[in-house]
N, C-alpha and C positions, 0 to 999 in steps of 0.2 A: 167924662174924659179925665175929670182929676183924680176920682178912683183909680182910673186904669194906670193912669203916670207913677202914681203911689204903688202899686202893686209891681209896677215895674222895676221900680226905684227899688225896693224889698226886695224882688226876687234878684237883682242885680250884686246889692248889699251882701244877701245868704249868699249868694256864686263867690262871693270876693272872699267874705269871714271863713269860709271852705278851704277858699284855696289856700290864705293865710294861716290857716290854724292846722294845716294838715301837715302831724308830723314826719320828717322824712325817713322812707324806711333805710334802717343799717343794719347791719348783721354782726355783731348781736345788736338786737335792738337798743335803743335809747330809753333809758329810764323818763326820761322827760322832756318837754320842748315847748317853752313859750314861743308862739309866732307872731311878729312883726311884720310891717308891711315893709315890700320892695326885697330885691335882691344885692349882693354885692357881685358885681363884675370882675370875672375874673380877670381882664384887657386891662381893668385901673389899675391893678398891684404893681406897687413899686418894689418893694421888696420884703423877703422874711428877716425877723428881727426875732433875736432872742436875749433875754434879760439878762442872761452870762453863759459861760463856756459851758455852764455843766446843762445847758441846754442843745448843744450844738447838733448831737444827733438827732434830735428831734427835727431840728432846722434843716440839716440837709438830707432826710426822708422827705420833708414838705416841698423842698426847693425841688428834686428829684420825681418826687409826684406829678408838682406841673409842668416840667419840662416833658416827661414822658406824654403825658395826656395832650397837652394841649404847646403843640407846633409853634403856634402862631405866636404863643405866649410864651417866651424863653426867660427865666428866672436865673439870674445872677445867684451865686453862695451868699447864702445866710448869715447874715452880721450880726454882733451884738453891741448894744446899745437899747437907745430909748425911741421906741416909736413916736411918726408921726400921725398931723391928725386924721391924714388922709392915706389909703393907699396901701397901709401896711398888713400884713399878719404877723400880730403879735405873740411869741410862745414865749411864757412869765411862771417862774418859779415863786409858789410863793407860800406862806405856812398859813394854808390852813384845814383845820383837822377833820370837817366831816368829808372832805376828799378821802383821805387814807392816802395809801402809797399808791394806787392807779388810779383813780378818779382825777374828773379834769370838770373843767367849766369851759363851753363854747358862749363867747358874743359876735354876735355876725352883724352887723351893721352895713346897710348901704356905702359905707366907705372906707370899715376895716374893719379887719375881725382878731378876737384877743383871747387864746387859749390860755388856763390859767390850772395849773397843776404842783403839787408840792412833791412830784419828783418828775425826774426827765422821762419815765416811764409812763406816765398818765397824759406828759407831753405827746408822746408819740401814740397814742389812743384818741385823743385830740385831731393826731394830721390823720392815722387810718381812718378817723371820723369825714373828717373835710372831705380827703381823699374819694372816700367812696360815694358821697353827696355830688362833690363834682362829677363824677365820672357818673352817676346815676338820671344826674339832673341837667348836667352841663350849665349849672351857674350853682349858686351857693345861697336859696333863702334866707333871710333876718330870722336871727330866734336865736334864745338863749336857751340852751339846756345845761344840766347837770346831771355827769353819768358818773355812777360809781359800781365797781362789780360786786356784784352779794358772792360769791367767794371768790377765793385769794388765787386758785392755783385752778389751770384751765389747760387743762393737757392732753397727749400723745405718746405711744410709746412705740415702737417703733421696733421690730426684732429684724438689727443688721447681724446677728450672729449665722442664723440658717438661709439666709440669701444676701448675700454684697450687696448693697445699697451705695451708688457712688455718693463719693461726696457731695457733686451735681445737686444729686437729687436733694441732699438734705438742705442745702444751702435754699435751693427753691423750697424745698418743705415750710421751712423757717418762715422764707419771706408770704407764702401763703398763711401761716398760723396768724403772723402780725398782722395782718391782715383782718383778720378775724378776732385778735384780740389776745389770742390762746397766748398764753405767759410759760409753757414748759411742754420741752420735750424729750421724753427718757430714751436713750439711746443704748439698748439690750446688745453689749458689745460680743458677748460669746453665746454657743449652743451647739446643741446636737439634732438631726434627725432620730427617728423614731427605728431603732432595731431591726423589726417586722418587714422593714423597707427594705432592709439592706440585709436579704438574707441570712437574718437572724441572728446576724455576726457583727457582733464589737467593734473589729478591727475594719470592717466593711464602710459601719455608720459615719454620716457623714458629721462633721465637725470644723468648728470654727473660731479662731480667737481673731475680731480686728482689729487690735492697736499693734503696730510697730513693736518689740521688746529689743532697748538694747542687751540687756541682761540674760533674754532666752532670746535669741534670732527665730531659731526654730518653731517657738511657740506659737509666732505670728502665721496666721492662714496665707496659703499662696496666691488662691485663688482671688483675692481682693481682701484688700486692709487699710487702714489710715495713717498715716506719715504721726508720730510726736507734734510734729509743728503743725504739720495740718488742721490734727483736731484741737488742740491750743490753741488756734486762730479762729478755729469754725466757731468755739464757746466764747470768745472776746469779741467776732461779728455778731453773732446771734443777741449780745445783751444787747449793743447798737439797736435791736429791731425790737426790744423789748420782752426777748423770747430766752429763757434760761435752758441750757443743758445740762441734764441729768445723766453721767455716764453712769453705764453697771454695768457689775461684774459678776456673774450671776456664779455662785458655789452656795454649799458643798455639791448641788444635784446639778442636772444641767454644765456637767463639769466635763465632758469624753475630751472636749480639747484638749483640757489640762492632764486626762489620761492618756490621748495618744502621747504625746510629750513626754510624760514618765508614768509608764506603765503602774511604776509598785506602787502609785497614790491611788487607784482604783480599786471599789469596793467590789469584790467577786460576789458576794453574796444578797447586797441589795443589787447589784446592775453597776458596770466600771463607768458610767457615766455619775456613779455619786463618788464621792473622793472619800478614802477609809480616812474617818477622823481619829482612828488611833495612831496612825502610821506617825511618827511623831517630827517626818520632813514635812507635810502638809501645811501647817501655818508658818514655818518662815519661807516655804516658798512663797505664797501668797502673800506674806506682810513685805518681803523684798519687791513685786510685784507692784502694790499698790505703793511700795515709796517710789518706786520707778517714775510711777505718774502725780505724787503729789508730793513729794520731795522737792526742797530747793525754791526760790524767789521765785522762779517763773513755772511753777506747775504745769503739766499736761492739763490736769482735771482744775482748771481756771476758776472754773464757777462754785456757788457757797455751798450744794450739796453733791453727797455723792449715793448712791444704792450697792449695795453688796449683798445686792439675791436673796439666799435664806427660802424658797419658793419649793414646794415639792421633796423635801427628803426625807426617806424611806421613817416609818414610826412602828413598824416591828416589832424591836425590841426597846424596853426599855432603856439600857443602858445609852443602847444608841442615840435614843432624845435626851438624852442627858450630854453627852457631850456634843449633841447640836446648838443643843440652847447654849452652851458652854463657847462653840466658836460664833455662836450668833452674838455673845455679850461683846465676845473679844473683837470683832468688825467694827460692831459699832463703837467703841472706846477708841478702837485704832482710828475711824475715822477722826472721830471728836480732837486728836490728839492733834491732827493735821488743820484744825480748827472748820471743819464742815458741817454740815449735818448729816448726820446719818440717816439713810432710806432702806428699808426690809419690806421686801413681800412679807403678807401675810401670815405666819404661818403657826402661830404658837398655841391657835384651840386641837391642832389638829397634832402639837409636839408638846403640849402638858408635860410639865416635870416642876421638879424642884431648884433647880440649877435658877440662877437669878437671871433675869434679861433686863438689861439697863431700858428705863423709858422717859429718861429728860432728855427733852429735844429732839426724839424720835420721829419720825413719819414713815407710817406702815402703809403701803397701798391692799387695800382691803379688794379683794380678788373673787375670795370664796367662803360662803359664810363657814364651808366645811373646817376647812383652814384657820380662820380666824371670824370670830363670831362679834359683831362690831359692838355687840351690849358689853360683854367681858372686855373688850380692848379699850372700849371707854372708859371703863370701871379703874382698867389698867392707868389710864392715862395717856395712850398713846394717840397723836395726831394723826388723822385717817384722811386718806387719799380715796373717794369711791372709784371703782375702777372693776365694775361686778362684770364675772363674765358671762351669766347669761342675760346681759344686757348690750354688753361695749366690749364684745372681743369677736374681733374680724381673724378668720383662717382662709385666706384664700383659694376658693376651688378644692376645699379637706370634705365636705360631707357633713362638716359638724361644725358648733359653733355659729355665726354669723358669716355668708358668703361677703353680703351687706349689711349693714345695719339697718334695723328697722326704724328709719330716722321718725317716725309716724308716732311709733310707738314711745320712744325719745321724747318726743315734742310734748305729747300729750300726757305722758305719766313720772317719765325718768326727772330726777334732778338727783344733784350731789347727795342730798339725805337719803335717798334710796339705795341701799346697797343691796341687790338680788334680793329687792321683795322687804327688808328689812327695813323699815321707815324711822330713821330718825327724828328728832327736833329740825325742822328747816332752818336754815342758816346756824349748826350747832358749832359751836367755836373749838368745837377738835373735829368739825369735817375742812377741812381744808379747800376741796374741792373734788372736781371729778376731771376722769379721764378716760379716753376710749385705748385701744390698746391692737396691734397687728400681730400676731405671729404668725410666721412663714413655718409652720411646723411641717409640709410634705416637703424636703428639699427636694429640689430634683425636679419638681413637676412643671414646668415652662412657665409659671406667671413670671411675669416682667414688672420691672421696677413702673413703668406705666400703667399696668393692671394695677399695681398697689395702691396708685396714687387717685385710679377711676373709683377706687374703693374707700380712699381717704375723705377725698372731698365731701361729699354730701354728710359722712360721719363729722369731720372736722364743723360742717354748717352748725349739724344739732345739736353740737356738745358745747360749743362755742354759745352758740343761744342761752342752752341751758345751764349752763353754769356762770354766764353773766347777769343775765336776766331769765326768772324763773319764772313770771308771770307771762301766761300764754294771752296775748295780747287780742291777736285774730285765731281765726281758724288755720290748723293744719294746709287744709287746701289753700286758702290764700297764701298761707306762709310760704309754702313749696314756689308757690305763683311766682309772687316779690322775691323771692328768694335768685330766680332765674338773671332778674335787671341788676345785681349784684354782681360786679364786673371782678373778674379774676386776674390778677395780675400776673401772669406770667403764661406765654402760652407753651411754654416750654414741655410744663408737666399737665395741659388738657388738651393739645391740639385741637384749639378750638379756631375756626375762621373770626380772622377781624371782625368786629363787628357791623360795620360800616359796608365789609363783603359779605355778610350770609344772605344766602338765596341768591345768590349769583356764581355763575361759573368762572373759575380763574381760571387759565389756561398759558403756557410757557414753552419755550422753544427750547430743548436743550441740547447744551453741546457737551462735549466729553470735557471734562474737567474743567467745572466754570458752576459759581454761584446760581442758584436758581432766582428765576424774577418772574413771578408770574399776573400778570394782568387780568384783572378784573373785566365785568361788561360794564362798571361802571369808569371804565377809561384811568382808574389807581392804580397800581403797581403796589405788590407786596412780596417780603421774604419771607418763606416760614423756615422754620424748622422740623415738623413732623403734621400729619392730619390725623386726628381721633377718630374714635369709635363712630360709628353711624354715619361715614360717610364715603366718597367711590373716588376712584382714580382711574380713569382711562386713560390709554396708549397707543398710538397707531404704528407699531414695528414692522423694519422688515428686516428679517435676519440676517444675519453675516457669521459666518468665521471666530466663534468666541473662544479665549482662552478662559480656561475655568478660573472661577472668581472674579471673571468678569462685572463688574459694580455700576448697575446704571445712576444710582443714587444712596445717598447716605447723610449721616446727620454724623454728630461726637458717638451715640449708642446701638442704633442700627444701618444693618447694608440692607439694600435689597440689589437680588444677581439677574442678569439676564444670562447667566452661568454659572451655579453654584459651585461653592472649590470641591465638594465632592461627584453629583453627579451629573455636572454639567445641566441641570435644568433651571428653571426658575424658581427660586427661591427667595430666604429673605434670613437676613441671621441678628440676635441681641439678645443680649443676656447671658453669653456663653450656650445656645442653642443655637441649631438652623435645620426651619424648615424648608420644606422643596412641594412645589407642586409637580403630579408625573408629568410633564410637558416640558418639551426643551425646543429652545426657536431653533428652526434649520433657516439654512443660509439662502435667501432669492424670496421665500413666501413672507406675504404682508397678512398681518392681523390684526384687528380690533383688542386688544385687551382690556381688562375691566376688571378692576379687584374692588371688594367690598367688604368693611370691616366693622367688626361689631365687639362686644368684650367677651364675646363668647366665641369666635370664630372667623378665619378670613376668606374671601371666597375669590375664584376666579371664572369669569364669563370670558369667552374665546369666540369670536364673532357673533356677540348677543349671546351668545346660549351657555346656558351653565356647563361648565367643566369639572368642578370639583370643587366641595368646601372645605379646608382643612379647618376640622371643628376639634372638641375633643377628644385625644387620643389615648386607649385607654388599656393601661397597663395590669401587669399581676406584680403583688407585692408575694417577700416571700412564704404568707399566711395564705396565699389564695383570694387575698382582699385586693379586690380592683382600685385604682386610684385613676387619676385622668392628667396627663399631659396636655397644658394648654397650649395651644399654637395662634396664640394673637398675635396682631401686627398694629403699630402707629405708625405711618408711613412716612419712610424717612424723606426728606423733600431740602433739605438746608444746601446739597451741590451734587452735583455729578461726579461719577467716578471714571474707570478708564472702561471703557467699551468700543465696538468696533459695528454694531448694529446701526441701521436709520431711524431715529426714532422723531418723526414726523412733529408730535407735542405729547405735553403731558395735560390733561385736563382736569381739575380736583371740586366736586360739590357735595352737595350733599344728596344722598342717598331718596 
């Protein structure tokens, strides 16, 4: 009998030492984690406490975190001062050096917990730490860890030049990266489509500049652009979140904007999408351009770096890389001058000359080994960005490149020292870091700012991983597992059901022009604002008398009609597209509707039985190369519009 008590006693002991020792998963993971016994309750916190002002953002991200999560638990603004002994979380500035400038130190204590970082930055890596613990765990385990990132710079790049990207979106982009850790995100402000697309005509291709100019009105794109103030405030919010913006302005190639706007700065002969660097208006146009934005106390371009392209132009002829390297020196000096850092695409293995290129204080994102060959760029001295693109360059719905990223492939072999195959020194102190990269290069082709963002995430997951921590800790498969219980903060940009609702049907009553509330079977009431991919929405209509564009529902980015403004059917519009299914409700008959969405495709079932899937639609370019028009849908759900139909409910689950 005493044996058996003793065996019990042990086996109880090993359950206990498990549960305490097990560290908890985060994304990116945790370098380390001593576990203590007990929990802190999140019910006891009195309040956030921060050791001075230049902590504050940190404090009201914290305070903000647990009002969102937890109802019950309402958190007053974050005061500075000195914690007590009970109750508090404490975020403390303090100098010490194997932190760096983002590493932080968690103690969690059954009674308070005390983040400790030597800048407000590693402070706020600390609460996305807490943050995602709480929402993971729903209480906060004892244990001391110590996270520091093995590289500096943990990035995104982001092409709003060949599709408008609202501000919306970036703002959410932002708050998901901090989230994750990711410290920069380069914002690709100009571009072109591809020729071939637009019937082989210059003047056809599409083109894009989006900042505001008050100096060129004109130059600014119509169809979506960013206010001066706007993006000034979007790179002064984003450091708040610990996330830096990198604007660029991508010349001399990559330039058709700046040629539609004036013609005579286009090169006839390599393609008027590269700017003739003989033409001798070309650099004060551009150097009045970039004082636009970094001119004067309160800068446009807020943050310590800027990029000015250098990517892709034509090497032909000799003389030509001669006076590329020649405006590539003169960018980067003119940054410097405005006291920045200067950022270049890669590009100097692939435009060898004589002509000097400045490399103190440089950072080149290393793209293609073709372009820049990262043995020579090191030799160079220049600090490298990996950013390889047959690894981490997403084209959405193009044929080539990555549709998605092979995050598998990422986990288990990429890190920052890899650049396309080429293996550096791990953790080498000219790689700076790594980055993944989007470009929208088919304009025109229906992907939605929501398709970008279902393509973002899971890339955002591995890169984020792998460039904070490089050690693959579990397996792939479990990582993807864990990776799921890792709560998203915003449902804005995943249309995902609450959590607390999935596998349950919500269903709502609506009336014409009124907030949508739709109840759960678990007796909850929830607002959304759109439903994602993989899952259905049914309808029980009886039609009426519609005036075209008639709007049963809508969010800020899409409608969907129970009368489109073109052909009166059912349709759905975002993005500056709209599509139609051929079905339009006639007036007295009642139907079942049932849409079903996926990222490939939206579908309509018409009393149970399939009617039509609008999947890919698929165009001729003007080579005879087919491309595909996407026609997805995230269903807009945030209110009603004006309609004249019965619409019985709306019901929304999953698929």
């Amino acid at each position: 009998m005493r044996k058996l008590f003793l065996l019990i006693a042990l086996a109880c002991a090993t359950a206990s030492s498990a549960q305490t020792s097990s560290k908890p998963f985060v994304l990116p993971t945790l370098h380390s984690w001593t576990a203590q016994t007990g929990n802190f309750d999140i019910n006891s916190l009195k309040r956030v406490v921060c050791s001075s002002e230049a902590a504050s953002d940190a404090g009201a991200l914290m305070v903000n975190a647990i009002n969102t999560q937890f109802a019950a638990q309402k958190c007053g603004k974050a005061v500075v001062g000195k914690p007590e002994k009970q109750g508090d979380i404490y975020l403390q500035i303090v100098k010490q050096k194997k932190l760096g400038s983002e590493g932080y130190e968690l103690n969690i204590t059954p009674t308070s917990i005390t983040a400790k970082a030597q800048t407000e930055q590693g402070l706020i890596w600390a609460v996305q730490t807490l943050t995602q613990i709480l929402a993971t765990k729903g209480q906060l385990p004892c244990g001391v860890t110590t996270d520091v990132p093995e590289y500096k710079l943990r990035g995104f790049m982001i092409d709003c030049g060949r599709k408008y990207i609202p501000m919306s979106y970036l703002y959410e982009t932002v708050r998901c990266m901090s989230a994750l850790k990711m410290n920069t995100l380069q914002v690709h402000l100009n571009d072109n489509g591809f020729k071939k697309y637009f019937h082989n005509n210059w003047n056809e291709t599409y083109a894009a500049f989006r900042l505001e100019s008050e100096l060129f009105p004109d130059l600014t794109a119509r169809d979506g652009y960013y206010t001066k103030d706007e993006f000034r405030e979007f790179v002064k919010w984003s450091k708040t979140m610990g996330v830096e913006i990198i604007p660029e302005i991508d010349a001399p190639a990559h330039s058709l904007a700046f040629t539609h706007f004036r013609p005579e700065y286009g090169n006839e002969e390599f393609g008027v999408d590269h700017l003739d660097l003989f033409n001798p208006g070309v650099v004060p146009f551009l150097d009045s351009l970039y004082n636009e934005y970094l001119g004067g106390p309160d800068p446009v371009f807020a943050g310590p770096r800027v990029h000015i392209g250098t990517d892709e132009y034509s090497n032909k002829k000799q003389e030509t890389t001669e006076k590329f390297r020649e405006f590539t020196n003169h960018y980067i000096r003119l940054i410097k001058q405005y006291k920045k850092q200067p950022v270049v695409w890669g590009s100097l293995t692939w435009s060898k000359g004589t002509t000097p290129v400045d490399v103190e204080g440089v950072l080149m994102d290393m793209w293609s080994n073709d372009f820049a060959q990262p043995d020579s760029m090191k030799q160079l001295g220049y600090q490298m960005v990996s950013i390889p693109d047959g690894w981490v360059y997403i084209v959405p719905a193009a044929g080539y490149y990555y549709d998605y990223l092979n995050t598998d492939l990422l986990y288990n072999r990429w890190t920052p020292a890899n650049i396309n195959g080429k293996q550096l020194p791990e953790h080498d102190p000219q790689v700076e870091g790594g980055m993944f990269a989007v470009w929208n290069d088919v304009c025109g082709n229906g992907i939605s700012c929501f398709d970008i963002f279902h393509r973002v995430r899971p890339a955002m997951q591995a890169i984020a991983e792998k460039s904070w921590n490089t050690t693959k800790e579990i397996p792939y498969a479990e990582w993807t597992e864990k990776v799921t219980t890792v709560p998203d903060y915003n449902n804005i940009l995943i249309g995902e059901l609450p959590k607390e609702a999935k596998g349950q049907t919500l269903s709502a009553t609506p009336r014409p022009h009124s907030q949508l509330t739709f109840r759960a079977q678990n007796g909850s009431n929830y607002q959304l604002d759109r439903l994602g991919y993989d899952k259905a929405v049914e309808m029980l209509v009886t039609g009426a008398k519609e005036q075209r564009g008639a709007i049963l529902t809508c969010n800020d980015d899409t409608e969907f009609y129970l009368s489109d403004p073109i052909t009166g059917r059912i349709g759905y519009a975002r993005d500056g597209y709209l599509f139609s299914f051929d079905y339009a409700l006639r007036p007295g008959e009642k139907h079942l509707l049932r849409f079903e969405f996926t990222n490939k495709a939206t579908t309509l079932y018409l009393d149970g039985k399939l009617f039509q899937t609008l999947g890919p639609d698929q165009k001729l370019a003007a080579d005879t190369k087919p491309y595909n028009i996407i026609r997805t849908l995230a269903f807009p759900l945030k209110k009603t519009g004006e309609y004249k139909s019965q619409v019985e409910y709306i019901k929304i689950m999953e698929k």
